[in-house]
GUDOFI-248071 format. One line per field, with one value per residue (C-alpha): chain; x, y, z. Coordinates in steps of 0.2 Angstrom, whole numbers, plus 5000, padded with zeros to 4 digits. Example, Ala and Ser with C-alpha at 12.3 -4.5 7.8 and 13.67 -1.06 7.14 Angstrom:
2
cadena <- (A / A)
east <- (5062 / 5068)
north <- (4978 / 4995)
up <- (5039 / 5036)
//
This chain:
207
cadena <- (A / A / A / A / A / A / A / A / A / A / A / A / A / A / A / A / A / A / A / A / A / A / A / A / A / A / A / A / A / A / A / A / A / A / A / A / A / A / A / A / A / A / A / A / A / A / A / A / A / A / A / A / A / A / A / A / A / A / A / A / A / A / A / A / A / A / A / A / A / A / A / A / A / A / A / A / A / A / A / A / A / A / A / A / A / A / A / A / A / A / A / A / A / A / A / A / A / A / A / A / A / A / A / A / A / A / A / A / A / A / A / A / A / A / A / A / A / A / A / A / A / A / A / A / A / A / A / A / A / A / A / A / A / A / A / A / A / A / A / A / A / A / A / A / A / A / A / A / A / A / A / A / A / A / A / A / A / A / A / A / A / A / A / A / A / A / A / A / A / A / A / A / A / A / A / A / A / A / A / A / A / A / A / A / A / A / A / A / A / A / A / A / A / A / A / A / A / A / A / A / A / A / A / A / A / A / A)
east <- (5089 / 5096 / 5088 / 5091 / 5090 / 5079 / 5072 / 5057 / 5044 / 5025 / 5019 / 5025 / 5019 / 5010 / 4998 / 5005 / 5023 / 5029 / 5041 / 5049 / 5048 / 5061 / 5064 / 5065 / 5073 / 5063 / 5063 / 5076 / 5088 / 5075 / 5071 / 5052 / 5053 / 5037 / 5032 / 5019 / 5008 / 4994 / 4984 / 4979 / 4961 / 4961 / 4968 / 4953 / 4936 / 4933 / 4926 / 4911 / 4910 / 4927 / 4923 / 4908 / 4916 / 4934 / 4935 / 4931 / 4947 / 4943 / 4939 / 4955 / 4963 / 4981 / 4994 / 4992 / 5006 / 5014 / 5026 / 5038 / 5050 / 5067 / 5086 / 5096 / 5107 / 5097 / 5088 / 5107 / 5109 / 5092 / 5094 / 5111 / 5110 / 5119 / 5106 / 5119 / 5117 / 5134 / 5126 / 5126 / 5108 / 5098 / 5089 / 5081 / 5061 / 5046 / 5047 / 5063 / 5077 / 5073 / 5081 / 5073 / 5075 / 5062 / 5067 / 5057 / 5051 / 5062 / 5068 / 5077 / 5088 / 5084 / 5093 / 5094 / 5078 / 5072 / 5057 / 5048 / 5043 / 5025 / 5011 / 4994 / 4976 / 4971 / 4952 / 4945 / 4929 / 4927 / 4929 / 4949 / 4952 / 4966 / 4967 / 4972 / 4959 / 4944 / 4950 / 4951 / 4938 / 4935 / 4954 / 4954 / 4939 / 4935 / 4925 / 4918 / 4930 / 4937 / 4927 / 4911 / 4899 / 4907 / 4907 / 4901 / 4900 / 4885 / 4881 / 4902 / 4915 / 4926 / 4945 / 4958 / 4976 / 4991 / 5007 / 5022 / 5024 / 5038 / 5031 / 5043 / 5040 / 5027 / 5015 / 4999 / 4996 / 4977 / 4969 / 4959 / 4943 / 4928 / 4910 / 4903 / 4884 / 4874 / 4870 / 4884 / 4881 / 4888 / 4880 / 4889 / 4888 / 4887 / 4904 / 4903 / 4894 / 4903 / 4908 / 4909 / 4925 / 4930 / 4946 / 4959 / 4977 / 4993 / 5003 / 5022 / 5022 / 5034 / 5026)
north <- (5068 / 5051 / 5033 / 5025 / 5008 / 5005 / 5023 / 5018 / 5003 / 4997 / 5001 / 5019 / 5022 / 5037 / 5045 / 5051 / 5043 / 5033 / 5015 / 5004 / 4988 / 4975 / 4967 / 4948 / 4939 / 4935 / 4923 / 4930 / 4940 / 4952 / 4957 / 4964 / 4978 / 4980 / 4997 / 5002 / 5018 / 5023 / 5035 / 5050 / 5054 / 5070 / 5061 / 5049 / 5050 / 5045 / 5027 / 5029 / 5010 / 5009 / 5021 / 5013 / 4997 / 5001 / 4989 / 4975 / 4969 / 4964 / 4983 / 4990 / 5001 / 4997 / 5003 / 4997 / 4988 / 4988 / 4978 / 4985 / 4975 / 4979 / 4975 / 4972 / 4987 / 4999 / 4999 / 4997 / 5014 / 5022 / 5017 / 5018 / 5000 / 4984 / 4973 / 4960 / 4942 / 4943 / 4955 / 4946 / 4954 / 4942 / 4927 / 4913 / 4913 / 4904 / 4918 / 4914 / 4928 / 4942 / 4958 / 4970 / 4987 / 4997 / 5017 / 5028 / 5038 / 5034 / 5045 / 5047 / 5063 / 5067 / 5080 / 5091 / 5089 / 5076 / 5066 / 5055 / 5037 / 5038 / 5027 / 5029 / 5022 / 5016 / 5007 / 5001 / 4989 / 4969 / 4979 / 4984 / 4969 / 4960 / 4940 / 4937 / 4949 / 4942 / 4923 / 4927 / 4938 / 4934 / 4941 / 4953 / 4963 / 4975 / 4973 / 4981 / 4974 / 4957 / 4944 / 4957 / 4961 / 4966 / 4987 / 4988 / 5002 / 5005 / 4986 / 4979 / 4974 / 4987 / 4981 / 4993 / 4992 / 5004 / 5007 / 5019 / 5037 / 5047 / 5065 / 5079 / 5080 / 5094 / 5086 / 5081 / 5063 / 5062 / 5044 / 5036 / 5031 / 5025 / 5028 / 5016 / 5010 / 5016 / 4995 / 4979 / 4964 / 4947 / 4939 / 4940 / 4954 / 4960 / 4958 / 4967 / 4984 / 4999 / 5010 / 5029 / 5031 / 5045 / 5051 / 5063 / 5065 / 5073 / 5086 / 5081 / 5063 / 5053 / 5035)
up <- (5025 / 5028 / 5025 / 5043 / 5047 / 5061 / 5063 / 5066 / 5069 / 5064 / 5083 / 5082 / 5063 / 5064 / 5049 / 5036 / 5039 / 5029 / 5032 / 5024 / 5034 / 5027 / 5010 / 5003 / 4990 / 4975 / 4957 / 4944 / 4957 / 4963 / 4980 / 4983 / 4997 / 5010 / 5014 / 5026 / 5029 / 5040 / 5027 / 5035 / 5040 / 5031 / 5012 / 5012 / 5019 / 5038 / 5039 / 5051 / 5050 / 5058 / 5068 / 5078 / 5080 / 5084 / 5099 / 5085 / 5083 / 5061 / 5060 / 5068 / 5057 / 5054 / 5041 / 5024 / 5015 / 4999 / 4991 / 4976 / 4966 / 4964 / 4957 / 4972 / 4964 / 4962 / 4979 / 4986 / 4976 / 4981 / 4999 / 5002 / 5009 / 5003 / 4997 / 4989 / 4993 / 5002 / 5019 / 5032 / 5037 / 5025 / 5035 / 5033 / 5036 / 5029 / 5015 / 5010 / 5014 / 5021 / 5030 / 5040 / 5039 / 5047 / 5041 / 5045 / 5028 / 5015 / 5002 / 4987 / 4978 / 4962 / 4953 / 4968 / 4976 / 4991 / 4984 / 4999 / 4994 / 4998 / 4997 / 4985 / 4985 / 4969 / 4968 / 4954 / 4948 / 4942 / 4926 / 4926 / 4939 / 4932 / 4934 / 4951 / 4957 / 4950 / 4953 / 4972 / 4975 / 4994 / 4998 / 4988 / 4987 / 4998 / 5013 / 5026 / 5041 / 5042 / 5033 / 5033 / 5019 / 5002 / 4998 / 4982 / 4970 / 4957 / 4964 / 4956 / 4968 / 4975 / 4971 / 4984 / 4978 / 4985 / 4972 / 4979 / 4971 / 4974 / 4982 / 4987 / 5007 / 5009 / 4995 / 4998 / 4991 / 4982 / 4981 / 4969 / 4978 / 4973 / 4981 / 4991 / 4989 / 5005 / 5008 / 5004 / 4999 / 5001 / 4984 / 4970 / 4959 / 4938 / 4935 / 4918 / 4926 / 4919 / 4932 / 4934 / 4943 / 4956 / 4951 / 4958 / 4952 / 4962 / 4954 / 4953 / 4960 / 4950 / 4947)
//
């Protein structure tokens, strides 16, 4: 297995592949890497919703992203490319320096064994939302298509977050996901409701 640049694109992603799109340069030296991933239909429940209106353009179903910070030398080391501030592949955009990459399911070795960066599911209520969640609220809880109703769970808002795991290759990646209520709402909601949590671990998966 190799990390290659430009192995693969966001067109051609297809479920269950994983890619890291590009990185950009962060406060206090860091750079913050951008992976994306179409989650399979058979790791989460199939969205009837999406479904029924796929020809809407604010229900289309396209990868979901994740971003991950890191020292410039240890991605360099992870990835076997040169993120130093000296490659020439940094440029300037209207988020700062950036470089693309584009490689196609990026892994690491550890001690002898190939472990695929891949991507997890993680939902939680107003109740475990940090600050930024619950101080933006209309971006980030989940809703039912672009600008739709709110999904809700036992009547709190639903809060979707993705983080990368590390997952030898042939390992199935389980999410945490929360039920739905069968109707949304767009009122606000008991932001104090305890919630009973759906929750599914992954054997092996280094955090």
């Amino acid at each position: 297995m190799e990390n290659n640049l430009n192995s693969g694109s966001i067109e051609s992603l297809q479920p269950g592949q994983t890619l890291l799109i590009g990185a950009r340069q962060v406060n206090n030296g860091k750079i913050q890497l951008e992976f994306a991933e179409k989650i399979s239909a058979s790791d989460k429940p199939a969205n009837a919703l999406s479904l029924l209106n796929a020809s809407d353009s604010r229900f289309s179903s396209g990868a979901r992203r994740s971003w991950t910070t890191a020292e410039p030398v240890d991605a360099t080391k992870t990835f076997g490319v040169d993120f130093s501030e000296g490659n020439e592949n940094w440029y300037d955009s209207e988020r700062g320096m950036q470089m693309d990459l584009n490689i196609l399911n990026p892994f690491v070795a550890l001690n002898g064994t190939d472990y695929r960066f891949k991507m997890r599911i993680v939902e939680v209520t107003s109740k475990e939302a940090n600050e930024w969640e619950l101080d933006n609220v209309e971006k980030a809880a989940k809703r039912a298509g672009k600008d739709g109703d709110y999904i809700t769970h036992s009547g709190d808002y639903i809060f979707s977050r993705t983080e990368m795991v590390l997952a030898k290759p042939e390992q199935k990646i389980v999410h945490t996901l929360l039920e739905s209520d069968t109707q949304t709402t767009q009122t606000p909601v008991n932001q104090g409701v305890t919630a009973d949590k759906v929750v599914e671990t992954a054997d092996e998966f280094i955090v």
